[in-house]
N, CA, C and O atoms as a GROMACS GRO file, in nm:
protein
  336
    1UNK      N    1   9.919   8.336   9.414
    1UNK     CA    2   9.998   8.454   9.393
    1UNK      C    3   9.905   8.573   9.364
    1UNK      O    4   9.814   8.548   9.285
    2UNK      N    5   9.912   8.709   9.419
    2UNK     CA    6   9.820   8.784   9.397
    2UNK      C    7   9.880   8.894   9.255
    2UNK      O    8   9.986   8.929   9.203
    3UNK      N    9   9.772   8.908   9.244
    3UNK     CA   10   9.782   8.962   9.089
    3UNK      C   11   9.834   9.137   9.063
    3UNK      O   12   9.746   9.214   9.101
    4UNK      N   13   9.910   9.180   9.029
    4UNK     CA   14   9.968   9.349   9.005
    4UNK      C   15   9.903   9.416   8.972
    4UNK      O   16   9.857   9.388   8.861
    5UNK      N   17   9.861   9.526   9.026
    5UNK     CA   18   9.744   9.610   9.018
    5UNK      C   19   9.761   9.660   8.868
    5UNK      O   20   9.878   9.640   8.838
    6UNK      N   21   9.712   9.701   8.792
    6UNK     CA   22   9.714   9.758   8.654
    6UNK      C   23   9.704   9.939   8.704
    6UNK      O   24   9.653   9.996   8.801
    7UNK      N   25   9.772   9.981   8.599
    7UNK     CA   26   9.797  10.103   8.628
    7UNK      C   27   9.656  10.200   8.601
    7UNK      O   28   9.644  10.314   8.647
    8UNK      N   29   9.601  10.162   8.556
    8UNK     CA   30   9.442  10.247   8.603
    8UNK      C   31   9.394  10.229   8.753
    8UNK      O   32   9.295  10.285   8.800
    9UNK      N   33   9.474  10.148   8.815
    9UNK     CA   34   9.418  10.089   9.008
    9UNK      C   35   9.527  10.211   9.062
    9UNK      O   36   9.492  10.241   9.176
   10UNK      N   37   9.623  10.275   9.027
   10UNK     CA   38   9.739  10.372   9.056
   10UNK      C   39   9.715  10.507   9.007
   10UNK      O   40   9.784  10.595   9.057
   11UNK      N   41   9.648  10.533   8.937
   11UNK     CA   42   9.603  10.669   8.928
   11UNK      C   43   9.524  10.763   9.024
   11UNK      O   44   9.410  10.755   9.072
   12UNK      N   45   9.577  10.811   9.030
   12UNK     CA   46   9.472  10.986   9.137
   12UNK      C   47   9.368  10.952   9.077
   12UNK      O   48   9.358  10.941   8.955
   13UNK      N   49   9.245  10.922   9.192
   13UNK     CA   50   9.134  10.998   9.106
   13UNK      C   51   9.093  11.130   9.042
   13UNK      O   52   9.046  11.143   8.929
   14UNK      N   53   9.111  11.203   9.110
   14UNK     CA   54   9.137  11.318   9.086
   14UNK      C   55   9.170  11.344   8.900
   14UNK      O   56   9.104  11.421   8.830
   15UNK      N   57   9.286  11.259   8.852
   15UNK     CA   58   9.314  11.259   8.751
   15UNK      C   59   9.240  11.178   8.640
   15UNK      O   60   9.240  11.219   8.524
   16UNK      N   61   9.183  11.078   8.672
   16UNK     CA   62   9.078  11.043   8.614
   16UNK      C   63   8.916  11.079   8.578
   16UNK      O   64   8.841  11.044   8.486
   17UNK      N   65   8.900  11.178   8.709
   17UNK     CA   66   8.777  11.240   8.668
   17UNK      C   67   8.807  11.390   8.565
   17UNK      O   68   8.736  11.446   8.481
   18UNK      N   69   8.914  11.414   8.606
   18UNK     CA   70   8.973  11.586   8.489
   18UNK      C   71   8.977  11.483   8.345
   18UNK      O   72   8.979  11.550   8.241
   19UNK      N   73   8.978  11.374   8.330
   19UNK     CA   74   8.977  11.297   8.200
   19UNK      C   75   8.828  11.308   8.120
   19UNK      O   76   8.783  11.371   8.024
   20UNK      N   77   8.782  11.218   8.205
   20UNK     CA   78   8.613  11.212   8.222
   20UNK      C   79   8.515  11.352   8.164
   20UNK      O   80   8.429  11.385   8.082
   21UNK      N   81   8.619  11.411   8.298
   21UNK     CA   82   8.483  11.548   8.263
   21UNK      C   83   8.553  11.625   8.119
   21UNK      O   84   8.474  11.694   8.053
   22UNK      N   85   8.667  11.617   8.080
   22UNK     CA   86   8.713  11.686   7.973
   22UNK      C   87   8.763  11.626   7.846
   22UNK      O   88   8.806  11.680   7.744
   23UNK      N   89   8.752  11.529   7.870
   23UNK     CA   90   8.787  11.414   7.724
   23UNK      C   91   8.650  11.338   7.706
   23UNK      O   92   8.589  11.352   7.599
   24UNK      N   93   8.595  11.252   7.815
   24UNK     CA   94   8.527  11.137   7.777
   24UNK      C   95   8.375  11.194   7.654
   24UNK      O   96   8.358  11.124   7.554
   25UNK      N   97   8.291  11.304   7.674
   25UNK     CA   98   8.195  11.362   7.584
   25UNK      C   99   8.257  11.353   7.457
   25UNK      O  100   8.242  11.259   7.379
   26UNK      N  101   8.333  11.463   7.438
   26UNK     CA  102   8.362  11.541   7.306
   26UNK      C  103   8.493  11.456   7.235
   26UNK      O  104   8.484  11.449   7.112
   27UNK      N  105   8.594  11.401   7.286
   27UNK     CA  106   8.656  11.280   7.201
   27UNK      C  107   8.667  11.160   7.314
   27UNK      O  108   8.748  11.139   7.404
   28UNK      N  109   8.573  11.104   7.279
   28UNK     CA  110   8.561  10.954   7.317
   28UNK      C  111   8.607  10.871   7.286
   28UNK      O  112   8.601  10.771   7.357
   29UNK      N  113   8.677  10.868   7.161
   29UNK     CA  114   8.773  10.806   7.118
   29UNK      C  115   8.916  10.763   7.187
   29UNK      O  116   8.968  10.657   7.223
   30UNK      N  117   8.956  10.919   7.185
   30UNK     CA  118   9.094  10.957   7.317
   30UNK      C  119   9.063  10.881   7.387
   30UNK      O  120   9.096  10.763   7.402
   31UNK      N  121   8.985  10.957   7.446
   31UNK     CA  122   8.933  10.854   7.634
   31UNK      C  123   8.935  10.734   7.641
   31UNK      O  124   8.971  10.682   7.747
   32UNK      N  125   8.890  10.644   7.515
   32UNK     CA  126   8.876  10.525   7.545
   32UNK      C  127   9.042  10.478   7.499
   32UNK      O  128   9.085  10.373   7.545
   33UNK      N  129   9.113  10.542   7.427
   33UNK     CA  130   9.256  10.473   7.412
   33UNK      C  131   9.292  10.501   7.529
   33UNK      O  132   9.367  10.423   7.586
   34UNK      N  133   9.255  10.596   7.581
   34UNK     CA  134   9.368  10.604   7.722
   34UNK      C  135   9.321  10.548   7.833
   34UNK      O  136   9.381  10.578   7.936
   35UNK      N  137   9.239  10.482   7.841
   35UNK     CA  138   9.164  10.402   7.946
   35UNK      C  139   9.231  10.288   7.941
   35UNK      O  140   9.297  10.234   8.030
   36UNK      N  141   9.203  10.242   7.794
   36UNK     CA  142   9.201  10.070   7.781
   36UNK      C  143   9.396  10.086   7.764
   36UNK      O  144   9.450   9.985   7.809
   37UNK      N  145   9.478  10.170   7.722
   37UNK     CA  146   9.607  10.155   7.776
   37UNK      C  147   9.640  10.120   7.922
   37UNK      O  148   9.697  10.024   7.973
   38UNK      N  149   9.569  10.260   7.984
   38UNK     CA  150   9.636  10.248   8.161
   38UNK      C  151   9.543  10.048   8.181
   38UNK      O  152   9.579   9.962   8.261
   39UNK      N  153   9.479  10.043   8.125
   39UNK     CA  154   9.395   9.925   8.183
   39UNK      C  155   9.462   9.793   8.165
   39UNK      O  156   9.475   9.722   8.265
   40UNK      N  157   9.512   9.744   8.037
   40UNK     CA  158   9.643   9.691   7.979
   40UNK      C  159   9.798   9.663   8.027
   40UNK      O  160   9.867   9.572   7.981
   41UNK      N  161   9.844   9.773   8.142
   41UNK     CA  162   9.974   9.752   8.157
   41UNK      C  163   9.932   9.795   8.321
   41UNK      O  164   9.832   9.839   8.377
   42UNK      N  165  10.089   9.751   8.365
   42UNK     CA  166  10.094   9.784   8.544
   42UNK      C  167  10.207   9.857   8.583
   42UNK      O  168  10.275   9.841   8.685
   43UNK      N  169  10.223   9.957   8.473
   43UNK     CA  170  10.361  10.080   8.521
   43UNK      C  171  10.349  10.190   8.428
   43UNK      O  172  10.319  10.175   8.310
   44UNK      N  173  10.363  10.258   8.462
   44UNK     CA  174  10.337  10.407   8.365
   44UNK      C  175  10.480  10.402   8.278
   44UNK      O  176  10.511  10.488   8.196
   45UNK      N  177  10.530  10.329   8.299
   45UNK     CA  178  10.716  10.330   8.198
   45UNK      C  179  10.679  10.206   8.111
   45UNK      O  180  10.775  10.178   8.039
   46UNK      N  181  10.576  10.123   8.091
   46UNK     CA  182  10.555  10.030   8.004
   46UNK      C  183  10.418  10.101   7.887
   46UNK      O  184  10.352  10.030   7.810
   47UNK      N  185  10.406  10.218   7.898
   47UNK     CA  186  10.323  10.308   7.809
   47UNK      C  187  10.439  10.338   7.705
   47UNK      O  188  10.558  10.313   7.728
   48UNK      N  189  10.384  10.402   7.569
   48UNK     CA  190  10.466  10.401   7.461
   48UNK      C  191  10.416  10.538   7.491
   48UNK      O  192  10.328  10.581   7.566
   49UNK      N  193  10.510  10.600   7.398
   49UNK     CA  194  10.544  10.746   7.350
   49UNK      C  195  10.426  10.851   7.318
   49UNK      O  196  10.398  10.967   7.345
   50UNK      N  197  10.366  10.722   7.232
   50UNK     CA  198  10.248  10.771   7.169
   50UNK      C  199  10.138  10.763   7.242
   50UNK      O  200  10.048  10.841   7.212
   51UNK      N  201  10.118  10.675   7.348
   51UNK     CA  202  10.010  10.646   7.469
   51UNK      C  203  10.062  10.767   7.596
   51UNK      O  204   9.966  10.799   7.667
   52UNK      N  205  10.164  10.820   7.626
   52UNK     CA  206  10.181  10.959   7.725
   52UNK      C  207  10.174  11.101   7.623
   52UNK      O  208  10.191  11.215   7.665
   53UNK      N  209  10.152  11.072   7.511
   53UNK     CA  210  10.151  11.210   7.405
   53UNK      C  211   9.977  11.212   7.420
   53UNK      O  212   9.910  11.314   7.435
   54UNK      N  213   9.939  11.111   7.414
   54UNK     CA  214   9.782  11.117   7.408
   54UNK      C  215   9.726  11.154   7.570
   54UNK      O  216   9.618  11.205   7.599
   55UNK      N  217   9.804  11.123   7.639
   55UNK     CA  218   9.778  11.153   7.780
   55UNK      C  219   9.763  11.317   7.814
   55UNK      O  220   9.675  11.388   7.862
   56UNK      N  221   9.918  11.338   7.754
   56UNK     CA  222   9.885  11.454   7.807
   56UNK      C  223   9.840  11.550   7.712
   56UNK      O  224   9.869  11.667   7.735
   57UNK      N  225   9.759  11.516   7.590
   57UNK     CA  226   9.701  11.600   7.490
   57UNK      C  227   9.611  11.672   7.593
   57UNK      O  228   9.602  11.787   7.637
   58UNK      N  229   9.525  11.505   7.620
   58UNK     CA  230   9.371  11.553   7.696
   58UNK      C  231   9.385  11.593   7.873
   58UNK      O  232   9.284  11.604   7.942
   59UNK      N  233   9.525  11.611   7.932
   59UNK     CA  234   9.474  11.619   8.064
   59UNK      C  235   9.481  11.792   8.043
   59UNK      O  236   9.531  11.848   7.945
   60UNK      N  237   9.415  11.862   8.166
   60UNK     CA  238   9.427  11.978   8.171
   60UNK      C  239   9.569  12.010   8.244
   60UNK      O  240   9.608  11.924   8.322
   61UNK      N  241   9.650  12.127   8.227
   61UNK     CA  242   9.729  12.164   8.189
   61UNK      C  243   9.798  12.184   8.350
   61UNK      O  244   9.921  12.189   8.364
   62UNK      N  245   9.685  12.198   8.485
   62UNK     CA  246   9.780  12.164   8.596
   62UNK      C  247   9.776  12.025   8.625
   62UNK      O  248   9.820  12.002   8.737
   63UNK      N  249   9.745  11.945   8.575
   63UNK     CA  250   9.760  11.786   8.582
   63UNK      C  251   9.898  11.773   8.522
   63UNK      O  252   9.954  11.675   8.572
   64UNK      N  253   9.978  11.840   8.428
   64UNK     CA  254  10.091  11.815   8.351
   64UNK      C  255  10.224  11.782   8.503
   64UNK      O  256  10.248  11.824   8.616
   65UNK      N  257  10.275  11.687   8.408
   65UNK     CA  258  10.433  11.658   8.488
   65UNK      C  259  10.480  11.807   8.535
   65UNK      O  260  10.433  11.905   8.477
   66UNK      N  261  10.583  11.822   8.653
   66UNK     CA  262  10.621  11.878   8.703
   66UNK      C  263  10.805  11.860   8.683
   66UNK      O  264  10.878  11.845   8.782
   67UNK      N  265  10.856  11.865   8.548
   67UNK     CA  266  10.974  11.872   8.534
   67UNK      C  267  11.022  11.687   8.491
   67UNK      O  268  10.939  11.597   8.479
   68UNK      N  269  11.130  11.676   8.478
   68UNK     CA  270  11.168  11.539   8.391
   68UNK      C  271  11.129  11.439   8.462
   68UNK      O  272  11.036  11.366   8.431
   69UNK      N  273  11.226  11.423   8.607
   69UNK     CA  274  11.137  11.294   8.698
   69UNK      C  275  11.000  11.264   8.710
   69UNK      O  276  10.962  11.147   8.700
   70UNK      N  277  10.899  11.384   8.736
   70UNK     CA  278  10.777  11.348   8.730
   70UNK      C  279  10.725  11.316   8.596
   70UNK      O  280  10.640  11.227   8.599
   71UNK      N  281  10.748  11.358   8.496
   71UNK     CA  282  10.750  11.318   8.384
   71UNK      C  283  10.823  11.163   8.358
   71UNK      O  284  10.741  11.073   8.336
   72UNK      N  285  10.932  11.132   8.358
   72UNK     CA  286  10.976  10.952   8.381
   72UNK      C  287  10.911  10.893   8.439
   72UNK      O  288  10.868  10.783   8.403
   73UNK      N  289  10.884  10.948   8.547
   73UNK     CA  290  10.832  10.802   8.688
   73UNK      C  291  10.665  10.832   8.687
   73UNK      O  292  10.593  10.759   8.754
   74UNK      N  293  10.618  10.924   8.621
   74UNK     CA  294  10.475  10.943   8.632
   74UNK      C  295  10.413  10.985   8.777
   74UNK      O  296  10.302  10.960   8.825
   75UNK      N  297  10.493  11.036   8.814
   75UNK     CA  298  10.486  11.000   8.984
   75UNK      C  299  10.344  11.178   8.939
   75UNK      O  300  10.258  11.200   9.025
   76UNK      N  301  10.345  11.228   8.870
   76UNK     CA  302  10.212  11.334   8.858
   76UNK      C  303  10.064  11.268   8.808
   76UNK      O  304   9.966  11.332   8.769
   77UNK      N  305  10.075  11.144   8.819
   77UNK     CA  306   9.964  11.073   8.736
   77UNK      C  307   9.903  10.953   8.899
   77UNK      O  308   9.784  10.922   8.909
   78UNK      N  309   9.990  10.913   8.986
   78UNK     CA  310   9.985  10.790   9.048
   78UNK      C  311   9.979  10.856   9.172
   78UNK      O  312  10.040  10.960   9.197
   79UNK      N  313   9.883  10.777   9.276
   79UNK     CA  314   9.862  10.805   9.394
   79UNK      C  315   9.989  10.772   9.456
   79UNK      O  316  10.073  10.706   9.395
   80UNK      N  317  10.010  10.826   9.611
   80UNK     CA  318  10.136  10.851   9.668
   80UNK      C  319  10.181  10.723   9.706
   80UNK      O  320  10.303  10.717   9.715
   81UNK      N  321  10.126  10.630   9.730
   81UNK     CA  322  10.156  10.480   9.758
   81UNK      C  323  10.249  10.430   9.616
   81UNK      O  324  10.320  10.331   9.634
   82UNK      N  325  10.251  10.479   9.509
   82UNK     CA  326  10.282  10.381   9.364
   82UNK      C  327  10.392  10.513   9.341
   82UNK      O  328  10.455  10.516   9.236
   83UNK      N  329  10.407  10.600   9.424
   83UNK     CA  330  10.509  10.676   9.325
   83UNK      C  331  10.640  10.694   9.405
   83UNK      O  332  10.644  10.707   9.527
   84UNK      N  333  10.752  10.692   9.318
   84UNK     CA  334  10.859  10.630   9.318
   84UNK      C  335  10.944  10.718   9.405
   84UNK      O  336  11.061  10.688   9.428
   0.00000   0.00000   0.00000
């Protein structure tokens, strides 16, 4: 049986390097909770409240959801293949 991609395999790169270059230095801390979350689960709706509050502390500000659906379905975070 093949195994479900974890939701760090579904992210834009794009969105992972605006992480990198703007979280990972100066709070490394952040970065690493929000890594080892997306790394942990295989749907952006199995993240807690407090794991998309931390998300979008550190992304920059045109990375943000685009209204409620993209915000629910994460579909602003996940390459076009994973979004809903």
């Amino acid at each position: 049986m093949k195994a479900m991609p974890k939701l760090i395999d579904k992210i834009k790169p794009e969105v992972l390097r605006a992480l990198e270059r703007h979280t990972k230095v100066q709070y490394n801390a952040s970065y690493e909770f929000i890594i080892t979350s997306m790394s942990e689960i295989e749907r952006y709706r199995d993240l807690s409240i407090n794991q998309v509050d931390t998300l979008l502390t550190f992304l920059p500000n045109e990375l943000h959801p685009n209204g409620r659906t993209d915000f629910y379905y994460g579909d602003y975070l996940l390459q076009k293949e994973y979004q809903t």
